[in-house]
C-alpha positions as CSV (number, residue, x, y, z in Angstrom):
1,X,24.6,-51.9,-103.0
2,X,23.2,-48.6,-104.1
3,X,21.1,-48.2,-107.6
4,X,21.4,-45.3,-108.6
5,X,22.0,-41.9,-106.6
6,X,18.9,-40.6,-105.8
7,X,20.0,-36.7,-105.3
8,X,22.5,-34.2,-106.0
9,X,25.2,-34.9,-104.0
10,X,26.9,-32.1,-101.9
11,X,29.9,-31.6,-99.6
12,X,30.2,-29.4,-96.7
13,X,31.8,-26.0,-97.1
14,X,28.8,-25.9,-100.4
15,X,31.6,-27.6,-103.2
16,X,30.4,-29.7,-105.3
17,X,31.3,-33.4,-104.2
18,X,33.4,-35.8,-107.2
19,X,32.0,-39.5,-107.4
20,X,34.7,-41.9,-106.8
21,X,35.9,-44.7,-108.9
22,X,37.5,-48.5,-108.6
23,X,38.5,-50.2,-111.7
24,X,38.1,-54.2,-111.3
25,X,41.5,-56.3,-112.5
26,X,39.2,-57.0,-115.7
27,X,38.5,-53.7,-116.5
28,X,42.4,-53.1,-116.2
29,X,43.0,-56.0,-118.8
30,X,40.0,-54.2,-120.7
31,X,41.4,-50.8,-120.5
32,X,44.7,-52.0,-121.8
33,X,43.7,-53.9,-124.4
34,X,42.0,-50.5,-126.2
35,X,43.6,-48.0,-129.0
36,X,44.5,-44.8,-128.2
37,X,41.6,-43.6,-129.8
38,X,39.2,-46.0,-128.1
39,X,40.9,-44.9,-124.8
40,X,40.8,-41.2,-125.0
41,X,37.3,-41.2,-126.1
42,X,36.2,-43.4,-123.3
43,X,38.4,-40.7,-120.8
44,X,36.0,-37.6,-122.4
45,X,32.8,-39.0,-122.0
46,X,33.2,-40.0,-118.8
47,X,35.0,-36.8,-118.0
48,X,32.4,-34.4,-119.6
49,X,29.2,-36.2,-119.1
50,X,29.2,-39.4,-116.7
51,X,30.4,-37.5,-114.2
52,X,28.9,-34.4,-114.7
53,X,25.6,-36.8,-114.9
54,X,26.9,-38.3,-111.5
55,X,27.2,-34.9,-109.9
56,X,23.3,-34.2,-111.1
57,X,21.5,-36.9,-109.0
58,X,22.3,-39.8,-112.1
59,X,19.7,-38.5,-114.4
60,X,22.2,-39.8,-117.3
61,X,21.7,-37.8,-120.5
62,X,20.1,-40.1,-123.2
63,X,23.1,-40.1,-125.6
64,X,25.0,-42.4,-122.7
65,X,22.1,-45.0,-123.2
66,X,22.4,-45.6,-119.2
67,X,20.5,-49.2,-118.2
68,X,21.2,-52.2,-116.5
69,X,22.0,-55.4,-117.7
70,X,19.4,-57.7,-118.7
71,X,20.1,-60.6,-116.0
72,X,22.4,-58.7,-113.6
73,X,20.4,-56.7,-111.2
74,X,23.6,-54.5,-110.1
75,X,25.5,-54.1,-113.1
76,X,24.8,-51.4,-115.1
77,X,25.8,-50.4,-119.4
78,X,26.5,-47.4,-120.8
79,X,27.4,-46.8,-124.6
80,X,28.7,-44.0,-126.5
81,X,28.8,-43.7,-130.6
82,X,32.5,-43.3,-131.0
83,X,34.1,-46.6,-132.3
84,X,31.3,-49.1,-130.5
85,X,32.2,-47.8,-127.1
86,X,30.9,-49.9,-124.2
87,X,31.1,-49.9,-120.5
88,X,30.1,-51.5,-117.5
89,X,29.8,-50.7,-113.9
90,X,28.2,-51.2,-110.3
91,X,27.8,-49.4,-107.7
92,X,29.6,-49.7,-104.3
93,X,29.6,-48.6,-100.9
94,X,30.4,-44.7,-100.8
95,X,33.8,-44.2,-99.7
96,X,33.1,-40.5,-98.6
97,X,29.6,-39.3,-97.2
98,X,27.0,-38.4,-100.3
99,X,29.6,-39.1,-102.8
100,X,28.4,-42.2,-105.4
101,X,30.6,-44.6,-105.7
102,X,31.4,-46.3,-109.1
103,X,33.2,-50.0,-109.7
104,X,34.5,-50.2,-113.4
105,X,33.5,-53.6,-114.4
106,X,34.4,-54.1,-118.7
107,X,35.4,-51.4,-121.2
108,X,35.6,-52.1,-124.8
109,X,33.1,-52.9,-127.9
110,X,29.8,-55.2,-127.5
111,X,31.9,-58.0,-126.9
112,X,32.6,-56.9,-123.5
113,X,28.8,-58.2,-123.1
114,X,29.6,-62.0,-123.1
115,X,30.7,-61.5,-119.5
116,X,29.7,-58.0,-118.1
C-alpha cells in the first residue's frame, strides 16, 4: 500500500492525470448521514485543494492538516475549519499507471475518530 505519492503524476499525451477515488460502505453511511452544508463543503475542499494537492506530488497545503492516524500506519486524517469537518483515507493500489489512488474511509466531525 502506497504512503504518500512521491511525484507529480503525469499521463501520456502530457495531461495532467486525476487521482481516483473508492468510498468504503462506511464512508457511504458517513456521507449520508451529513447536512447539506457539511456535504457541499466537504465536495469543495476536496475539489479545489485535495486534489489539486494530489496532482502536485501530495505536498498537502497546511490548512488540510494532512497526517496519519496515531495507531494506524495506513490511514491517513485530513481536517478542514468549516463546521468540524473530518476525513479519513488510505491509499490503494493505482487503478491507472502514476495515478494515486485514494480509499474514503469516515467523513464527518471528530467523532468519526472513534473508529477511523
Amino acid at each position: 500500500m502506497r504512503c504518500l505519492p512521491t511525484s507529480r503524476p503525469t499521463a501520456s499525451y502530457g495531461r495532467e492525470v486525476v487521482p481516483t477515488f473508492a468510498p468504503t460502505s462506511q464512508f457511504r453511511s458517513d456521507l449520508k448521514k451529513l447536512t447539506s452544508q457539511q456535504r457541499a463543503a466537504f465536495q469543495k475542499i476536496v475539489r479545489e485543494q485535495f486534489v489539486s494537492d494530489l496532482r502536485n506530488g501530495g505536498q498537502f497545503r497546511h490548512t488540510l492538516r494532512v497526517k496519519r492516524v496515531k495507531s494506524t500506519p495506513n490511514v491517513w486524517e485530513m481536517s478542514w475549519e468549516h463546521d468540524d469537518g473530518r476525513a479519513t483515507f488510505e491509499y490503494g493500489e493505482e487503478q491507472r499507471p502514476g495515478e494515486p489512488h485514494v480509499i474514503w474511509r469516515r467523513v464527518g466531525t471528530h467523532e468519526i475518530f472513534k473508529r477511523p
